[in-house]
Phi, psi and omega in degrees: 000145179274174172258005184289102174321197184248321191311329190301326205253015182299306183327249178356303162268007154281301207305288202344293191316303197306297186303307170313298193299324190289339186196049160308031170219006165290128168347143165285151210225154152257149188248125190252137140205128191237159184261048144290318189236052197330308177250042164263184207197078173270135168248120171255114154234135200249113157101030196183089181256006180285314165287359119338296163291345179269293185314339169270346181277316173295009176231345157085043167277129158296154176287343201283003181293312217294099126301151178208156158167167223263129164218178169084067202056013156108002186257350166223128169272150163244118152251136177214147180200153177215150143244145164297120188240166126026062175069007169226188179234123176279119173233111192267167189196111172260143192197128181243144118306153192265142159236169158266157180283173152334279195303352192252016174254319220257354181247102181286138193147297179244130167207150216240132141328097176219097164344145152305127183109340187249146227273191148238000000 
C-alpha cells in the first residue's frame, strides 16, 4: 500500500468539479485520474467527435493544438489536445471509426483516413 491520499489528487478533481458545474450540458466523458499522473485530468469520448468538439471549444483548445492519428490497423482516429485548466493539465482524447472514401476504394492500395460522419 502507498502513502498517498486522496489530498495527492486534488487539481484534478477540482477541475472535474469545475467542469461539471460550468458545462453541465456537455457530453458525458469517460474519466481517467491517477496519482501517476497527480495533476492530470484525461477526458475520453469514444464514437463521438462531434462531443469532442464541443469539450474543445468549451476548454478554449484552439483546433491548431488537435492532434491526430489513425491506430488499430489503420480502423480508428485519435485527437488529442491537452490545456492547462485551473491548475491541472486537461488532456482531451477523441476516438472514431475510419470508413475509405469512394475513391480510396476504386485505388486498391491506397487509403485515406476519414472520420465517420465527415465529407472526405
Amino acid at each position: 500500500m502507498n502513502d498517498l491520499t486522496l489530498n495527492y489528487l486534488t487539481a484534478p478533481l477540482r477541475v472535474l468539479r469545475m467542469l461539471a458545474v460550468d458545462f453541465p450540458d456537455l457530453p458525458a466523458v469517460h474519466v481517467h485520474v491517477s496519482p501517476i499522473y497527480p495533476d492530470r485530468l484525461e477526458l475520453a469520448l469514444h464514437h463521438d467527435i462531434a462531443g469532442f468538439e464541443a469539450w474543445r471549444a468549451a476548454l478554449a483548445i484552439s483546433p491548431d493544438a488537435v492532434t491526430g492519428h489513425v491506430q488499430g490497423d489503420g480502423t480508428t482516429l485519435c485527437l488529442e489536445a491537452a490545456i492547462e485548466y485551473a491548475g491541472a493539465m486537461v488532456y482531451l482524447v477523441g476516438y472514431a471509426p475510419v470508413t475509405l472514401p469512394s475513391s480510396a476504394t476504386e485505388r486498391p492500395g491506397v487509403a485515406e483516413a476519414v472520420p465517420v460522419g465527415v465529407s472526405p
